[in-house]
C-alpha positions as CSV (number, residue, x, y, z in Angstrom):
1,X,-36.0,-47.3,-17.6
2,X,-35.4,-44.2,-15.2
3,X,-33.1,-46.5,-13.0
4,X,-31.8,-47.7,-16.1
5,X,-30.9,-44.1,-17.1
6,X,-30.0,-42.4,-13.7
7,X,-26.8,-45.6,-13.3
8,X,-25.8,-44.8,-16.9
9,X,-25.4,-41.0,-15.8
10,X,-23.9,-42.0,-12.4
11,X,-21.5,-44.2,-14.1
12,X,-20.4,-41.5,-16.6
13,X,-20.0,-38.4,-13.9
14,X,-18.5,-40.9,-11.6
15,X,-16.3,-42.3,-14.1
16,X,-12.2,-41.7,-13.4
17,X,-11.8,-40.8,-16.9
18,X,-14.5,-38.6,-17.5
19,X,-14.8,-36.8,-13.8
20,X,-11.9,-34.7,-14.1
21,X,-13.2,-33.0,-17.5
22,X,-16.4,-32.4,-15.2
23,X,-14.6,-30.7,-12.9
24,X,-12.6,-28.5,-15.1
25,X,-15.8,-27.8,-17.9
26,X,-16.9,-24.5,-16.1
27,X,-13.7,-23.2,-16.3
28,X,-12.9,-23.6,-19.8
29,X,-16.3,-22.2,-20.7
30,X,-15.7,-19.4,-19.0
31,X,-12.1,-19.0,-20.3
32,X,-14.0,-19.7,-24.1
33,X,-16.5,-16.7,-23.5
34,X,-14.5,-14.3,-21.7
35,X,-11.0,-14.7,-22.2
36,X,-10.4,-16.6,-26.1
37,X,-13.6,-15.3,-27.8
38,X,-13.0,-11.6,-27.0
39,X,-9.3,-11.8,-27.6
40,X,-9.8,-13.4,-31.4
41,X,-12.6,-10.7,-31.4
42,X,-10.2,-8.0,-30.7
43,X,-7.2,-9.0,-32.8
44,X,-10.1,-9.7,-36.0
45,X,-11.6,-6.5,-35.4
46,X,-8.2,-4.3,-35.5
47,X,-8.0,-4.9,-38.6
48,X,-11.4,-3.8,-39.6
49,X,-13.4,-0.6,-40.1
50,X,-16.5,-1.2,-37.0
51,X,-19.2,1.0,-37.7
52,X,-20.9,2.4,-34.7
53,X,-24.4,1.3,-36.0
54,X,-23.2,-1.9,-37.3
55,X,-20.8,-3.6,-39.8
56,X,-17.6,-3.8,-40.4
57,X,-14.9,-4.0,-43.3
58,X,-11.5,-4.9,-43.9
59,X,-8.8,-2.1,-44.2
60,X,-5.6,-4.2,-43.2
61,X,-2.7,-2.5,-41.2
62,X,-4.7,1.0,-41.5
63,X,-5.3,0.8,-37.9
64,X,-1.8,0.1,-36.5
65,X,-0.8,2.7,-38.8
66,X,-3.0,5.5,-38.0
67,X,-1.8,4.1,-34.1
68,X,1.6,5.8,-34.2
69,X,0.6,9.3,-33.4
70,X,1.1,11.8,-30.6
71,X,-1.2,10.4,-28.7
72,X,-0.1,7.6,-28.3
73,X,3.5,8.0,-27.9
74,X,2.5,10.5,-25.0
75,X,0.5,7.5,-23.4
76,X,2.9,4.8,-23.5
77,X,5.5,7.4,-22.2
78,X,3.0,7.8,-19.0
79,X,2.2,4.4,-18.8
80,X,6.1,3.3,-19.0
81,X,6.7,6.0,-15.9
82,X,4.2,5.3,-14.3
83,X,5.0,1.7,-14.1
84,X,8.9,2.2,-13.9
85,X,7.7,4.6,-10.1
86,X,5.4,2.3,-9.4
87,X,7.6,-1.0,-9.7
88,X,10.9,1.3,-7.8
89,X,8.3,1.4,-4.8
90,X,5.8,-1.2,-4.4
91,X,8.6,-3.8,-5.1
92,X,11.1,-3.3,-2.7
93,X,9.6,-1.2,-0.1
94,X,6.9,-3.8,0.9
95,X,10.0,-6.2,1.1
96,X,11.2,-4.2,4.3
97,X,8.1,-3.3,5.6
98,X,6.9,-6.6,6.1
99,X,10.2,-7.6,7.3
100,X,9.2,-5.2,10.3
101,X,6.2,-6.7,10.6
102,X,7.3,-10.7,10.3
103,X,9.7,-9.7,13.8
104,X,9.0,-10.7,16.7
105,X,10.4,-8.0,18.5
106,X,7.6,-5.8,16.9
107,X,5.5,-4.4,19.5
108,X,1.8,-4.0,18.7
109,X,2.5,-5.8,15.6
110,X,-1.1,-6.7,14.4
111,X,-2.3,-3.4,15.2
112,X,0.6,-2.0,12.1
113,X,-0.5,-5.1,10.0
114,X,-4.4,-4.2,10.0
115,X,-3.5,-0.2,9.3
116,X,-0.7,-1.1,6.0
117,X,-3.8,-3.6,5.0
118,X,-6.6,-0.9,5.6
119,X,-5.8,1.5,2.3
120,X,-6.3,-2.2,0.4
121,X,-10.0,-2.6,1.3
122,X,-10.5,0.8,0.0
123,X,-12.1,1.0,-3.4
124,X,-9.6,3.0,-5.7
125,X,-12.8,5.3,-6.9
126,X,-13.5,6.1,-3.4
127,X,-9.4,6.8,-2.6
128,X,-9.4,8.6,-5.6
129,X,-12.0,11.3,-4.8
130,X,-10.7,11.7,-1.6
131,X,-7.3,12.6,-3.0
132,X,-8.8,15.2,-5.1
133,X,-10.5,16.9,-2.1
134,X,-7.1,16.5,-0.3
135,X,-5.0,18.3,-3.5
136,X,-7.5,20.8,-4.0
137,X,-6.7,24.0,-5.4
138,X,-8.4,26.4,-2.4
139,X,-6.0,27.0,0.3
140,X,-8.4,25.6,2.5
141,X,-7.4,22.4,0.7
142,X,-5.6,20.0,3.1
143,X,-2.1,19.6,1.0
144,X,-2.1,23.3,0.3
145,X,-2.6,24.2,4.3
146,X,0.2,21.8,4.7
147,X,2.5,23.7,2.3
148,X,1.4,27.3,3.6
149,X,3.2,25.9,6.7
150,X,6.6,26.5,5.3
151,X,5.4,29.2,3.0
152,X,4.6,27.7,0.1
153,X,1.3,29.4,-1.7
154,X,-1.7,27.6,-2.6
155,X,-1.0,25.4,-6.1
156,X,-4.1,24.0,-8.1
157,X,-2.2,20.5,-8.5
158,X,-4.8,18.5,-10.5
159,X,-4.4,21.2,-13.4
160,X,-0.6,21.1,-13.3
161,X,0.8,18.9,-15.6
162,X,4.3,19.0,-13.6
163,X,2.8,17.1,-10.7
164,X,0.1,14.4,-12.7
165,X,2.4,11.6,-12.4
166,X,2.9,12.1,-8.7
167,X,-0.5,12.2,-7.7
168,X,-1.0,8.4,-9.9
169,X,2.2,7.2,-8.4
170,X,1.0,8.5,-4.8
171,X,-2.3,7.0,-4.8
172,X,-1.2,3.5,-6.4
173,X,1.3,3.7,-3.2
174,X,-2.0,4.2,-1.4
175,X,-3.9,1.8,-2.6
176,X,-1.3,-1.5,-3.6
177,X,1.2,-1.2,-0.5
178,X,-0.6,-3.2,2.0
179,X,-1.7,-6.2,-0.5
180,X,2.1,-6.5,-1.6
181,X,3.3,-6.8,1.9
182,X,0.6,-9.5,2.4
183,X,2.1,-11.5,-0.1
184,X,5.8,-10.8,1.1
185,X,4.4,-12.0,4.9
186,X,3.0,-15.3,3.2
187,X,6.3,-15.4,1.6
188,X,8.5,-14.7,4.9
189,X,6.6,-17.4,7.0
190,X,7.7,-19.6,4.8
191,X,10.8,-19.5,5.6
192,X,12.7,-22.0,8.2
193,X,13.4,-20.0,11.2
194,X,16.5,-22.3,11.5
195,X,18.2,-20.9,8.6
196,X,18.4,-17.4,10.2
197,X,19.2,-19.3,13.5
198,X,22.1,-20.9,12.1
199,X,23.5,-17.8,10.2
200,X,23.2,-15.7,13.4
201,X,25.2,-18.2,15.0
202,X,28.1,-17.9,12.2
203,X,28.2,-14.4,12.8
204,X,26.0,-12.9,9.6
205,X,24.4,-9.7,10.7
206,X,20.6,-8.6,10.2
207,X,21.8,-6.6,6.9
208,X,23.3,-10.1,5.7
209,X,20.8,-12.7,7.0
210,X,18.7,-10.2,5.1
211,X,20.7,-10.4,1.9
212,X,21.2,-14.2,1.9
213,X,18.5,-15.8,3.3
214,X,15.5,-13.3,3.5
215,X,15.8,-12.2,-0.5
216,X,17.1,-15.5,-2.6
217,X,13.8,-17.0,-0.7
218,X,11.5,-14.6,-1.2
219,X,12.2,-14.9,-5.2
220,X,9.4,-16.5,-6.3
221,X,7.2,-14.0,-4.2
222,X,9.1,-10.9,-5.7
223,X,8.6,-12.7,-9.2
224,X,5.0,-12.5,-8.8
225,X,4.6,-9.1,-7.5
226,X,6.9,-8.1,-10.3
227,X,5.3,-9.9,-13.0
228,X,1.5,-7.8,-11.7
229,X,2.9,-5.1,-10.9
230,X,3.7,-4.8,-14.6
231,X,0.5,-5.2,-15.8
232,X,-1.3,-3.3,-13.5
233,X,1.3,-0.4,-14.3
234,X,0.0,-0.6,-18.1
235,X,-3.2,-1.3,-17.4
236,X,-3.4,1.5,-15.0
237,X,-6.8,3.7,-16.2
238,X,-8.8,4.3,-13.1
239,X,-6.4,6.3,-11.0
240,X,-6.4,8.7,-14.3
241,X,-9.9,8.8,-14.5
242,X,-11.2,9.9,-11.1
243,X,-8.6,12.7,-10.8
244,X,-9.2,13.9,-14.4
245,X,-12.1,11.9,-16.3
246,X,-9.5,11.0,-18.8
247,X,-8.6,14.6,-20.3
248,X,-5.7,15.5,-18.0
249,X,-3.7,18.8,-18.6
250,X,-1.3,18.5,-21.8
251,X,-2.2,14.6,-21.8
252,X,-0.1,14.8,-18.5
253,X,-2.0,12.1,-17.2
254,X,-3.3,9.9,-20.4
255,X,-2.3,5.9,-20.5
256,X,-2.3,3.3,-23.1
257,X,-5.7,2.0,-21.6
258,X,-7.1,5.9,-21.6
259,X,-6.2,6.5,-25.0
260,X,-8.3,3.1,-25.8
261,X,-11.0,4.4,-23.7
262,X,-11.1,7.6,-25.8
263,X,-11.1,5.5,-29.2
264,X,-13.3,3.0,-28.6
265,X,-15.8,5.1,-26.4
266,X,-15.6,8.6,-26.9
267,X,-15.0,8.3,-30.7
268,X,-16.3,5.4,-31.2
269,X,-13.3,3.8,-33.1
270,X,-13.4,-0.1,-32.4
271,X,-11.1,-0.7,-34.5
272,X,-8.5,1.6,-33.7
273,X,-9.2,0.5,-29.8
274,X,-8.8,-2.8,-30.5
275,X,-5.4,-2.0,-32.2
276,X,-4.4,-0.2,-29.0
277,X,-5.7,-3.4,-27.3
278,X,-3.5,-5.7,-29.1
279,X,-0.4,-3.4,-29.1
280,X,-0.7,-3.1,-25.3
281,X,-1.0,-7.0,-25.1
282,X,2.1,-7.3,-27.2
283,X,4.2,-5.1,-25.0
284,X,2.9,-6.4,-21.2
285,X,3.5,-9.9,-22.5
286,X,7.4,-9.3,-23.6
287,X,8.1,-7.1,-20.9
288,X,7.2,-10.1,-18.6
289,X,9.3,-12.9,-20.7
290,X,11.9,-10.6,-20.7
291,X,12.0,-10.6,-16.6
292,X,11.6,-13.5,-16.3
293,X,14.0,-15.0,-18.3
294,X,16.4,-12.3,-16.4
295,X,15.3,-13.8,-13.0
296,X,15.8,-17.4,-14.3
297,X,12.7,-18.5,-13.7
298,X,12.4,-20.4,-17.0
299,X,16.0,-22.1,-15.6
300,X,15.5,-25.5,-14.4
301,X,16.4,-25.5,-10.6
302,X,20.4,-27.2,-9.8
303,X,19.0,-30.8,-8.1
């Protein structure tokens, strides 16, 4: 009876028509619990009145209503600069940087690679505080003994709401360089060395082999980091948090994802944060279809 019942399993997970669903069950149960049940959770509960102890009730569009507000046109206002900065440095920058580094007339090449990488490894809590400690507002304060060098006074920077984005920007530069020039490096070794070979030999210069060859095929790369660096630009919270524990000077410093963490945490409004949840979904997700579609990527490929 046991053999009986061990071959009747062996012959169902061994099967070529059932295996493959095998294979692929643990990822669709996570991507049921973690992905689809919280996101029908989210968009069901923005339209409902969540009580902190307990129960809920329908109240419509209240919540997308009571979502257009100061507060939240100050946060997407951040989180649209923040990710336009972000997207004009860690998207083309990396491109020539690892350029630099793909040469072969690079000396001490590796030893450049592992010090762009090193910020990477870094956890962005950790970078975070130490930025703080370096923009202090003592003149014994690192930047500030820098800036007394050409007579500059001592500025308390985290309280000034003129220089909030600058700090973000600064140490998402920090932090995301080094893994975007990883993925250009994959990108650039991938490339035939006799394309550039034969455009040297037709007379195209660095700044056009560059042009030409380098950039059309490092597309799909560039789509990618585009594409992330998109989301991670409006999904940007933590680099907020550790310089001001989400209550920046004259909201200087608030994103979409802060003002969510207010409302669902702070205040304790579900509802509302789910609505700031779902908005911020909604606007991530065009933005990227509307790149995309601008790069052609949804173009079918000339045979």
């Amino acid at each position: 009876m046991e053999k009986t019942r061990g071959g009747i399993l062996n012959r169902f997970l061994y099967s070529k028509r059932i295996a493959p669903y095998v294979f692929v069950l643990p990822f669709i149960i996570v991507f049921l619990m973690f992905f689809l049940y919280p996101l029908i959770s989210t968009v069901i509960m923005s339209f409902q009145n969540v009580q902190p102890a307990g129960g809920s009730q329908f109240i419509g569009l209240k919540n997308y209503k009571d979502l257009l507000n100061v507060h939240f046109y100050t946060a997407l206002w951040n989180s649209a600069r923040y990710t336009f900065w972000t997207l004009l440095i860690l998207v083309p920058i990396p491109i020539v940087l690892a350029v630099f580094l793909n040469s072969k007339k690079l000396v001490g090449k590796k030893f450049f690679r592992a010090a762009l990488f090193m910020p990477t490894l870094t956890s962005v809590v950790v970078a975070g505080i130490v930025f703080r400690l370096i923009f202090g507002e003592t003149a014994a304060a690192p930047f500030n003994t820098l800036m007394a060098m050409f007579g500059v006074g001592a500025k308390a920077w985290l309280r000034d709401s003129r220089y909030s984005m600058t700090l973000m920007v600064a140490l998402a530069t920090w932090t995301w360089m080094g893994i975007n020039i990883i993925y250009y490096l994959s990108g650039l070794q991938n490339i035939p060395q006799e394309l550039y070979e034969s455009a040297q030999i037709d007379g195209a210069g660095p700044i056009s082999r560059f042009l030409y060859i380098t950039i059309p095929m490092l597309r799909p790369v560039i789509i990618y980091v585009l594409t992330i660096s998109v989301y991670g630009g409006f999904a940007m919270f933590t680099q907020s948090y550790v310089f001001w524990s989400n209550h920046s000077p004259s909201d200087a410093g608030l994103t979409i994802v802060g003002y969510l963490y207010q409302q669902g945490f702070e205040t304790s409004n579900m509802g509302l944060a789910s609505a700031i949840g779902i908005v911020l979904l909604a606007i991530v997700l065009i933005i990227n279809l509307i790149q995309l579609k601008f790069f052609g990527l949804f173009k079918k490929e000339d045979e």
